[in-house]
C-alpha positions in Angstrom: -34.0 22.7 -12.6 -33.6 21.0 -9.2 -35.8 18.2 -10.3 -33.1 17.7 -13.2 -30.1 18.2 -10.9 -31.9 15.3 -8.4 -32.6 13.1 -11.4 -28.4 13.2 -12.7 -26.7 12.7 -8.6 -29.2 9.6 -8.7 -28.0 8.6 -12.4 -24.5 9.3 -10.8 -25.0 7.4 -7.4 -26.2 4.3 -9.7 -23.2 4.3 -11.6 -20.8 4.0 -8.2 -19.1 0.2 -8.4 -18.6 0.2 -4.2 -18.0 2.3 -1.5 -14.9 1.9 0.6 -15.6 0.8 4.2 -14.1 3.0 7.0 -10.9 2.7 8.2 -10.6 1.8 11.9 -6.6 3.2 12.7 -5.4 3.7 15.9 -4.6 7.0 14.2 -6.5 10.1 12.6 -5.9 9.5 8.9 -7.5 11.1 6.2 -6.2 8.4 3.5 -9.5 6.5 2.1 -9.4 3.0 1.7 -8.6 1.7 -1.9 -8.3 5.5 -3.6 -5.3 6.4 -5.6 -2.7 9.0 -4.0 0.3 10.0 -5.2 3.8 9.6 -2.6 3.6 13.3 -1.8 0.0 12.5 -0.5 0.6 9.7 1.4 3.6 11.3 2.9 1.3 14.6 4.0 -1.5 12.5 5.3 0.5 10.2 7.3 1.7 13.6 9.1 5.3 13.0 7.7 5.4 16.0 5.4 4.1 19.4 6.8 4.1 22.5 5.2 7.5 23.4 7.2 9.4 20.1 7.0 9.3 17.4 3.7 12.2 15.0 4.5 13.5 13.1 1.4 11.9 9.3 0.9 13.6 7.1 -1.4 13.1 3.7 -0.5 9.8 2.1 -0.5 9.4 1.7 3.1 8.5 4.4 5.9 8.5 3.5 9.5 6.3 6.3 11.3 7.4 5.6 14.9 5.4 8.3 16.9 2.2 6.5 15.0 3.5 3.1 15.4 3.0 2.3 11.7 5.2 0.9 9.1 3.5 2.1 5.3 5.0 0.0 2.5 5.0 2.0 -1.5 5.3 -0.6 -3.5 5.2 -0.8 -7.4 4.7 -4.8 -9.0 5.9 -4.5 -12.7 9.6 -4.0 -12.2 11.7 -3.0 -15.5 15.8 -3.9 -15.5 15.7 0.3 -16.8 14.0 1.3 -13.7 15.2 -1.1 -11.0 18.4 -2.5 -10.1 18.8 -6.5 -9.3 18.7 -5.6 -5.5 15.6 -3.8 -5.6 12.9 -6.2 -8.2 11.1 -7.9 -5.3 8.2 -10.7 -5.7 5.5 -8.5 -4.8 2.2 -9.3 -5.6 -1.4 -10.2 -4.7 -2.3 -14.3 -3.8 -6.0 -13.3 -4.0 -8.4 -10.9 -2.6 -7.4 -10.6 1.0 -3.8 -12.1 0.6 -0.5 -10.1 -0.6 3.0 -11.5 -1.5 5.9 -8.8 -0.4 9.1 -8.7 -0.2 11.0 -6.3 2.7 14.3 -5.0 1.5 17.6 -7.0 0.6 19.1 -6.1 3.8 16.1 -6.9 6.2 17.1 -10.2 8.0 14.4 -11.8 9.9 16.4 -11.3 13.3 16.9 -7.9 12.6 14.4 -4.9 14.5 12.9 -4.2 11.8 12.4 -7.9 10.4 11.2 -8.4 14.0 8.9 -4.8 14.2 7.2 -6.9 10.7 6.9 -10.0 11.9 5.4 -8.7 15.6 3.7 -6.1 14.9 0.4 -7.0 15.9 1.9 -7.6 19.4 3.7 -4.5 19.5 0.5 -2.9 18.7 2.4 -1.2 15.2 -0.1 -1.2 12.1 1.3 -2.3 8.4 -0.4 -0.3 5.7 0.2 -0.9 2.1 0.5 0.9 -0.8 0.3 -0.5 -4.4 0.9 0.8 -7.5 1.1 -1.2 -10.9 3.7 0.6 -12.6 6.4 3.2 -11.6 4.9 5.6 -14.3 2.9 6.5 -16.6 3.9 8.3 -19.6 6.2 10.7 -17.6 4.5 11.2 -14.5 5.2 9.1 -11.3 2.0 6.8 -11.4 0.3 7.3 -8.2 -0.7 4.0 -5.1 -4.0 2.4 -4.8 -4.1 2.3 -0.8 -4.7 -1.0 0.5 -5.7 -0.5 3.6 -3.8 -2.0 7.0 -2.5 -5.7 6.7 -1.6 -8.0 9.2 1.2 -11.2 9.8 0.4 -14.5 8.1 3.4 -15.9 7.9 7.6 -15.7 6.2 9.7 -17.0 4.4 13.6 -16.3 3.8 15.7 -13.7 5.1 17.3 -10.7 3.4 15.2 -10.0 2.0 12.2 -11.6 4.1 9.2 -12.8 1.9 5.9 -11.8 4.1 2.5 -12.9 3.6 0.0 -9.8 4.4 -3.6 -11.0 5.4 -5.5 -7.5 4.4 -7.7 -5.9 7.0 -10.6 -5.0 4.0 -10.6 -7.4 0.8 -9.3 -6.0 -2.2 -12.5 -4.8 -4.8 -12.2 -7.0 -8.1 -10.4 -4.1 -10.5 -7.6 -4.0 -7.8 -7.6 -7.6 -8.1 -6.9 -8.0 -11.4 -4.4 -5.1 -11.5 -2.1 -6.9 -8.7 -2.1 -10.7 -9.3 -1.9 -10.7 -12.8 1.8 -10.4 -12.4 2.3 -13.6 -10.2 2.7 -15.8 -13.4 5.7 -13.7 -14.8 
């Protein structure tokens, strides 16, 4: 029986596409690299829900000051039904280590937080996304692919500021093709 048991985790083990590489935070966090979580998880293992205090997140953004980390929820495949005008940003990937995204319609770039964005790295403040491809599926919230941290490449515009993300860990192929395929539309 152990002989079988060995002989199906190797089976299994062979079928495994990649392994995600570990995160290097300035931060415990118990989020792995490229899983799926839903907004409830994030939120509890970014320390911002506990089991005493879940504070209300409706926007897509969530600035984490006692971590120094800014964690972006984003969905690409915007409906007119779901979202209004103010709210369809141009968020999507370039390419494997590249991300397209859009703050919100009242970030300027001279603002602090269009300024906490643009400097973070010299501010020592970490940017981690969060990706999902639609806001649901059937009629369950669909739940984030996590990215991973991302750092400044460059902006455009302001209010809302369009930021290229360089990601710290490449995007694997599946999450690829989930996130650009949108850029056309």
């Amino acid at each position: 029986m152990c002989a079988e048991l060995i002989e199906v985790l190797q089976y299994r083990l062979g079928l495994i596409g990649s392994v995600a590489p570990d995160l290097n935070l300035p931060f415990v966090c118990p989020l792995t690299l490229h899983a799926l979580y839903t907004r409830d998880e994030i939120l509890a293992g970014l320390g911002h829900w506990t089991l005493a205090r879940q504070p209300d997140m409706r926007e897509g953004v969530l600035h984490l000051p006692a971590l120094r980390v800014d964690a972006f929820l984003f969905t690409l495949n915007k409906t007119d039904r779901e979202f209004s005008p103010s709210t369809m940003y141009q968020d999507y990937a370039i390419n494997e280590e590249l991300f397209h995204w859009q703050s919100q319609s009242t970030t300027s770039v001279d603002s602090p937080t269009g300024r906490r964005y643009i400097e973070h790295a010299r501010r020592d403040h970490t940017i981690l996304l969060f990706v999902r491809e639609f806001r649901k599926t059937g009629n369950l919230s669909s739940p984030f692919y996590f990215l991973g941290p991302a750092d400044y490449v460059s902006h455009q515009g302001s209010r809302p500021v369009s930021i290229t993300w360089r990601l710290r860990h490449r995007m694997p192929a599946v999450l690829l093709r989930r996130t650009a395929r949108l850029v056309t539309g």
